[in-house]
C-alpha positions in Angstrom: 22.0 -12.8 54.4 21.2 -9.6 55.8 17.2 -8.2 55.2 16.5 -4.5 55.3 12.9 -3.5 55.5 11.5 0.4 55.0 8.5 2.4 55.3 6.8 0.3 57.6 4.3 1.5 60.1 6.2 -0.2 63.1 3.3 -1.6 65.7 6.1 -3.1 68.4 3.0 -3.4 69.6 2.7 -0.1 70.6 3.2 2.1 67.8 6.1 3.1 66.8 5.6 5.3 63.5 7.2 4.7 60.2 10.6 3.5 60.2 13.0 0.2 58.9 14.1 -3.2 60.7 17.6 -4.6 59.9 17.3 -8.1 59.6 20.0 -11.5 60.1 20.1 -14.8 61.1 16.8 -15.1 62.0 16.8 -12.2 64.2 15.8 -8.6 64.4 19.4 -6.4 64.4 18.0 -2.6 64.1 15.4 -0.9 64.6 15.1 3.0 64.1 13.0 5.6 62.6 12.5 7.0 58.8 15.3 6.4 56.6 18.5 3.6 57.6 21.4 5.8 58.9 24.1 2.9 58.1 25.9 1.9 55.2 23.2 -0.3 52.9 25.6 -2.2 51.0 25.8 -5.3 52.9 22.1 -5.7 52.5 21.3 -8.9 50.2 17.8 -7.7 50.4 15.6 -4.8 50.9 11.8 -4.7 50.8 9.5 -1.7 50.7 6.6 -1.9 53.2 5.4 1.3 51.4 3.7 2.1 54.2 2.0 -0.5 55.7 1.3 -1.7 58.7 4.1 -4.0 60.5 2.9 -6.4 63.7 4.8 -8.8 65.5 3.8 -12.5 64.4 0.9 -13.6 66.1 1.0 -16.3 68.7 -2.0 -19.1 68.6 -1.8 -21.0 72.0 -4.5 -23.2 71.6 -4.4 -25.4 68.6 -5.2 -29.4 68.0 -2.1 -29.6 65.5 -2.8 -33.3 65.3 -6.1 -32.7 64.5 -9.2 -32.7 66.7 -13.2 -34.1 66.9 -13.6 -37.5 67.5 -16.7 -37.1 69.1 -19.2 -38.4 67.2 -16.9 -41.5 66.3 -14.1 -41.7 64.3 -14.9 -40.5 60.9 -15.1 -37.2 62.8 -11.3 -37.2 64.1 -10.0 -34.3 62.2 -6.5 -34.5 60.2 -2.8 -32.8 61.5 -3.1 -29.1 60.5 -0.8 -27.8 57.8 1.8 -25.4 57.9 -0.3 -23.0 55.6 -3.1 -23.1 57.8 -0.8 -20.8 60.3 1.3 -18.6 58.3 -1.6 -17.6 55.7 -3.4 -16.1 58.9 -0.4 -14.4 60.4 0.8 -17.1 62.9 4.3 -17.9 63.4 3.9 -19.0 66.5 2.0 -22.2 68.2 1.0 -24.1 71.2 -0.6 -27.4 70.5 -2.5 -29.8 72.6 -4.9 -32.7 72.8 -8.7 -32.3 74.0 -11.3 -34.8 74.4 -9.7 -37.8 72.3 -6.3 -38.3 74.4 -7.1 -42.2 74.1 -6.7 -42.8 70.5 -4.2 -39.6 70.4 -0.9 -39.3 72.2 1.6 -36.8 73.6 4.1 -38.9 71.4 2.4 -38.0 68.3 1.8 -34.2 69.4 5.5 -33.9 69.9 6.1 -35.5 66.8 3.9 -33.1 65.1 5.1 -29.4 67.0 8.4 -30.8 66.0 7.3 -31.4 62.6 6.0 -27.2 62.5 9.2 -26.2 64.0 11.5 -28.4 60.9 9.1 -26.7 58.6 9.7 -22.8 60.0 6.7 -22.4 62.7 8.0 -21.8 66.3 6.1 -24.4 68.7 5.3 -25.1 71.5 3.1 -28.1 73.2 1.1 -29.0 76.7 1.2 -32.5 77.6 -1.8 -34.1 78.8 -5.0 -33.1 77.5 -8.7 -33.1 79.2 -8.4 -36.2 81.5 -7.3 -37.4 85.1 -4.7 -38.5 85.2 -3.1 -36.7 82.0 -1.6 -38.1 79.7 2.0 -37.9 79.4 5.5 -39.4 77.7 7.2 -39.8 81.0 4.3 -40.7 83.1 4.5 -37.7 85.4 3.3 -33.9 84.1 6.4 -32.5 85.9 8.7 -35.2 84.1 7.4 -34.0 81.3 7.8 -30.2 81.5 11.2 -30.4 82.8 12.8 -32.9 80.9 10.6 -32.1 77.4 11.8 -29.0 75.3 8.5 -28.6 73.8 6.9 -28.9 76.6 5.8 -26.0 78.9 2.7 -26.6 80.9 -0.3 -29.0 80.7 -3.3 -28.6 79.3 -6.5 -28.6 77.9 -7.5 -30.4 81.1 -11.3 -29.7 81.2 -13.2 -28.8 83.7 -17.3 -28.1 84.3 -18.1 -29.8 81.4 -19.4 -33.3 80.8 -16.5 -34.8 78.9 -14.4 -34.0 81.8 -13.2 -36.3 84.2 -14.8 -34.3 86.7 -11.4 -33.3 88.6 -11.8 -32.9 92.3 -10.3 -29.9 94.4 -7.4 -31.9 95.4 -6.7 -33.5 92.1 -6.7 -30.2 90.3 -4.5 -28.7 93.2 -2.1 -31.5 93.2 -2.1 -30.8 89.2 -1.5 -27.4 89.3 0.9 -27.4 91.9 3.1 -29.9 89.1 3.1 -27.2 86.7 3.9 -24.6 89.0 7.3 -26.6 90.3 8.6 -27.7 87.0 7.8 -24.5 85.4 10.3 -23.0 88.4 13.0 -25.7 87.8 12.8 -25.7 83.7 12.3 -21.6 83.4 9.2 -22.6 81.3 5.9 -21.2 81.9 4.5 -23.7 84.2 0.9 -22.6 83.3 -2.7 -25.0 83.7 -4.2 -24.4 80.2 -7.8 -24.9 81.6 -11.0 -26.3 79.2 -14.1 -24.5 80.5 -17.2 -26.1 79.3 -20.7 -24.9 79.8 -21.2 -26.5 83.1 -23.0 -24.4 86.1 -19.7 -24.5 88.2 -17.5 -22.7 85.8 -14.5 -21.4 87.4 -15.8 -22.3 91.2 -12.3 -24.4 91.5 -10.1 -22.4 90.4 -11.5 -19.4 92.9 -11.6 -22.2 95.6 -7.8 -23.1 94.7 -7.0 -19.3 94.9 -8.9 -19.4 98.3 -7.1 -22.2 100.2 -3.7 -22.8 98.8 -0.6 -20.7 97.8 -0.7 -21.4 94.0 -0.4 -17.8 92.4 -3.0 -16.9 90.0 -0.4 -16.9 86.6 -0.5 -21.0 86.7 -4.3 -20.8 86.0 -5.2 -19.9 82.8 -8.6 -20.9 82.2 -9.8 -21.1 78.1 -13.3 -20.8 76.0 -14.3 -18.4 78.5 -16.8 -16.1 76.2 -18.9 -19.3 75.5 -21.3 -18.0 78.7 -22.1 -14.6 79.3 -22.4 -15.9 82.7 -19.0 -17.5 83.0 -17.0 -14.7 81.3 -18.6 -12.7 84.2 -16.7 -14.8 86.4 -13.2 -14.7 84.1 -13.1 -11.0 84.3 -13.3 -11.1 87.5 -10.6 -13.9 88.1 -8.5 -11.3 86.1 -8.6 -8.8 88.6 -7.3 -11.6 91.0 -4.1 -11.6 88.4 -5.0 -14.6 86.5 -4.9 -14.2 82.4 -7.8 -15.6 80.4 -8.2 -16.6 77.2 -11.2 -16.2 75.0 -11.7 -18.4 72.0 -12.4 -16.9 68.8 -15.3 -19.3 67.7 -18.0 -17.9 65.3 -21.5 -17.1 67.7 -24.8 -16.7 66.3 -27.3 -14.1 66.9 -29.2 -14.8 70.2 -27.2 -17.0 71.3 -25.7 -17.1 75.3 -22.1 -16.2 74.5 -19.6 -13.4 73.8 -17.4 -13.0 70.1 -14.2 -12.8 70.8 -14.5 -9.0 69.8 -17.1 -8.5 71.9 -15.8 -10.4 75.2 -12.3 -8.0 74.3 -14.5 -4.4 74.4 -16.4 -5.7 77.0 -13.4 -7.0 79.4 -11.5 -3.5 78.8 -14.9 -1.7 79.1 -14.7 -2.9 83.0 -11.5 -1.8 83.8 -9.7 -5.5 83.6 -6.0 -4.9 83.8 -5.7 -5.2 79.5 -2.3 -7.5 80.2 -4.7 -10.4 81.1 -6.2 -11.1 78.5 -5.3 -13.5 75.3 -7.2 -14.5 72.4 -6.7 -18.1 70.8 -8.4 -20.4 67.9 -8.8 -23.4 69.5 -7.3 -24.3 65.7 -7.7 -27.2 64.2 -10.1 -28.3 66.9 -13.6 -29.3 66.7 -16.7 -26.7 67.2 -19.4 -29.6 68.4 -23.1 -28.6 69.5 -24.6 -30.9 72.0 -28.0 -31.0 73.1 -29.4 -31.7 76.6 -28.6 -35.5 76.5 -24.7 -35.0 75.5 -25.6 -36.1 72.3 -23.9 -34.2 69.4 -26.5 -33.1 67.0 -24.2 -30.4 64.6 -20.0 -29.7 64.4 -18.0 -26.7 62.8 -14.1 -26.9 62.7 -12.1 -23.8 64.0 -9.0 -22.2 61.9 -6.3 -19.9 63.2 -7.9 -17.3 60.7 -9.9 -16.3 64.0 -7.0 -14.6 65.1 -6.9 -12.2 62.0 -10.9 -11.7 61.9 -10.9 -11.4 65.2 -8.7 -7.9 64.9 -9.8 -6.7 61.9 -13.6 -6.5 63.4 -12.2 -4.4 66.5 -9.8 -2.8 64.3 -13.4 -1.6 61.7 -14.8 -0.7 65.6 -12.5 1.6 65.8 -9.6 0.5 68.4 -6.0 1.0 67.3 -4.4 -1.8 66.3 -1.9 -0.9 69.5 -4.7 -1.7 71.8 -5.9 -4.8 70.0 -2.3 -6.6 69.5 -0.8 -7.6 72.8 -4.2 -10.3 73.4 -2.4 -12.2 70.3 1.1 -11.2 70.8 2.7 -9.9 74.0 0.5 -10.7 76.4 0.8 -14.4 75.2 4.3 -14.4 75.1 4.7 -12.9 78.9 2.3 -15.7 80.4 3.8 -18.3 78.1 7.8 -17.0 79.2 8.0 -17.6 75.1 11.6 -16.3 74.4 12.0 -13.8 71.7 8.2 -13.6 70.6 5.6 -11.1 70.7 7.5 -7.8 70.6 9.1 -5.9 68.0 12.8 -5.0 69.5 16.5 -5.1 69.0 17.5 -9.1 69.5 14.5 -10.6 69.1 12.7 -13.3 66.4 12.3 -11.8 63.1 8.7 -12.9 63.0 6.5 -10.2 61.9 3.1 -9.6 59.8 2.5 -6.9 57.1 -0.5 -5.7 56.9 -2.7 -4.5 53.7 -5.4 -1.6 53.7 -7.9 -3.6 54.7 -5.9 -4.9 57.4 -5.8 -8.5 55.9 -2.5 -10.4 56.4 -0.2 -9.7 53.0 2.9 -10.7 54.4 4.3 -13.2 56.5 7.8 -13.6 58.2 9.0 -16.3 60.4 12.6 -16.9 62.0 13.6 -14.5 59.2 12.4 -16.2 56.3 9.7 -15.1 53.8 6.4 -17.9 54.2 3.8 -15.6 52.7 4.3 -12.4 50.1 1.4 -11.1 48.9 -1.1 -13.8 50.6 0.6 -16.0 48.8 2.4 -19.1 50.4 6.4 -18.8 49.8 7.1 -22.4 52.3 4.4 -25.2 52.1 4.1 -27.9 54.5 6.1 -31.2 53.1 2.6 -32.9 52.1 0.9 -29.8 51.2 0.3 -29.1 47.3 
């Protein structure tokens, strides 16, 4: 089945004016300007953008797609995330992970369940291990695991300067990250250290120590919830410079309060000149949003949504930025550090996933592998046990 799609405002990211993608098997065939200049009548299908904005789909890399919490007992462990929960908000594309619970959770049941996205139309992705040393894994070692594990393509969220950590030394953390670094090499994977950064004092002192005294390049590190300290994203934009891509977490952050949006830590890190490639933006989906008080004692919790991603644009976007500016930190730039084939870009060759836009620039339409999962906000594929 053949798609054709016209009058869409191509964003590839960058912009590439009005024009029409041909569409088959799950991949993008054509891409050109104004009208099609071939024969139309193989098409099965065509579908008027009438204008509107077309993105690539956006890519989520941090997101607890077995559910997360668990820390304030178990009544607060947070079910699987459902299919919808992605695709209503743009995302066709995921990386999942465990965080604080990787006891009573297992990279067993986060394969299972990136598997489970990918039989139901997602593209996914997983780390193995998740805040703890040693990580957990399937095969017992984190380089078994990236190498012999399709999903599989770095570990991660292994926290650090934060009190549910396992407080990793220097040479833990270095003998960690070089792991990553050599599987990623032998599997072509990413072979990146998805990196939890709590509120701790020490924020990214290890990883500038790491870059200090060993040969590690700066890509394996890629250090996460960086905007939750003025103080620390400080630091992150300045471990950018040093060719290391963060990643700030779209939470919600209340007036006052000692931390950056993630629209506010993007103008800011592109108001000081940070190389623009270096930055990503993620949800921390599915994942819980705990506030602890001075004795580590939880005292209120939230739970994050991919929808993030989407807000997260369309305040910049009402800021004025173009929405060629504000794409790569949830498309490209993810897919470059992630080595995620065929994602992130709008070209000849690659995935048909891709995001319409409306006026308001609220997701209308979503796309992924080539098949229709949302039309007009509306959900076209549900997850097997959603309504």
């Amino acid at each position: 089945m053949l798609t054709l799609i016209t009058n869409a405002d191509i964003y590839a990211p960058r912009a590439m004016g009005v024009g029409y993608l041909l569409l088959g098997g799950g991949k993008i065939l054509r891409v050109g300007s104004g009208e099609p200049d071939f024969d139309t009548s193989c098409v099965t299908e065509t579908f008027d953008m009438g204008g509107a904005a077309l993105t690539p789909g956006l890519i989520d890399c941090h997101v607890h797609v077995t559910g997360g919490g668990g820390e304030d007992g178990f009544s607060t462990q947070a079910p699987p995330v459902p299919l919808t929960r992605f695709t209503r908000h743009g995302v066709t594309s995921v990386v999942g992970l465990l965080g604080t619970d990787d006891e009573t959770r297992s990279t067993a049941s986060l394969l299972a369940r990136t598997r489970a996205l990918r039989e139901e139309g997602l593209s996914a992705w997983c780390w193995t291990g998740g805040y703890h040393v040693p990580p957990t894994t399937l095969t017992g070692t984190v380089r078994s695991d990236i190498v012999n594990i399709d999903c599989v393509i770095g570990l991660g969220e292994l926290a650090v300067s934060d009190h549910r950590s396992s407080q990793p030394t220097f040479e833990e953390l270095a003998r960690l990250a070089s792991e990553v670094h050599v599987a990623g090499l032998l599997s072509k994977k990413a072979g990146v250290l998805h990196l939890h950064l709590g509120d701790g004092e020490r924020g990214l002192a290890l990883v500038n120590r790491l870059l200090d005294e060993t040969e590690l390049p700066a890509r394996v590190f890629h250090p996460t919830h960086v905007n939750r300290r003025k103080e620390l994203f400080e630091e992150a934009c300045e471990l950018s410079l040093r060719n290391a891509v963060i990643d700030v977490t779209a939470f919600p952050v209340e007036e006052g309060e000692n931390a950056w949006s993630a629209a506010d830590a993007w103008e800011l890190f592109h108001d000081k000149g940070c190389p623009a490639e270096n930055i990503t933006i993620s949800s921390d989906g599915g994942g819980c949003l705990p506030h602890f008080d001075e004795n580590g004692e939880m005292v209120s919790m939230d739970f994050a949504t991919s929808a993030g991603l989407p807000d997260t644009m369309r305040e910049l976007l009402s800021r004025g930025h173009g929405l060629a500016q504000v794409l790569p930190a949830v498309t490209s730039n993810v897919a470059r550090l992630l080595r995620l084939p065929g994602k992130g870009r709008i070209d000849e060759g690659l995935d048909a996933d891709l995001v319409s836009l409306d006026s308001n620039h609220g997701v209308r339409h979503v796309m992924a592998g080539g098949r229709w999962m949302i039309q007009d906000g509306s959900p076209c594929v549900k997850g097997t046990f959603e309504d």
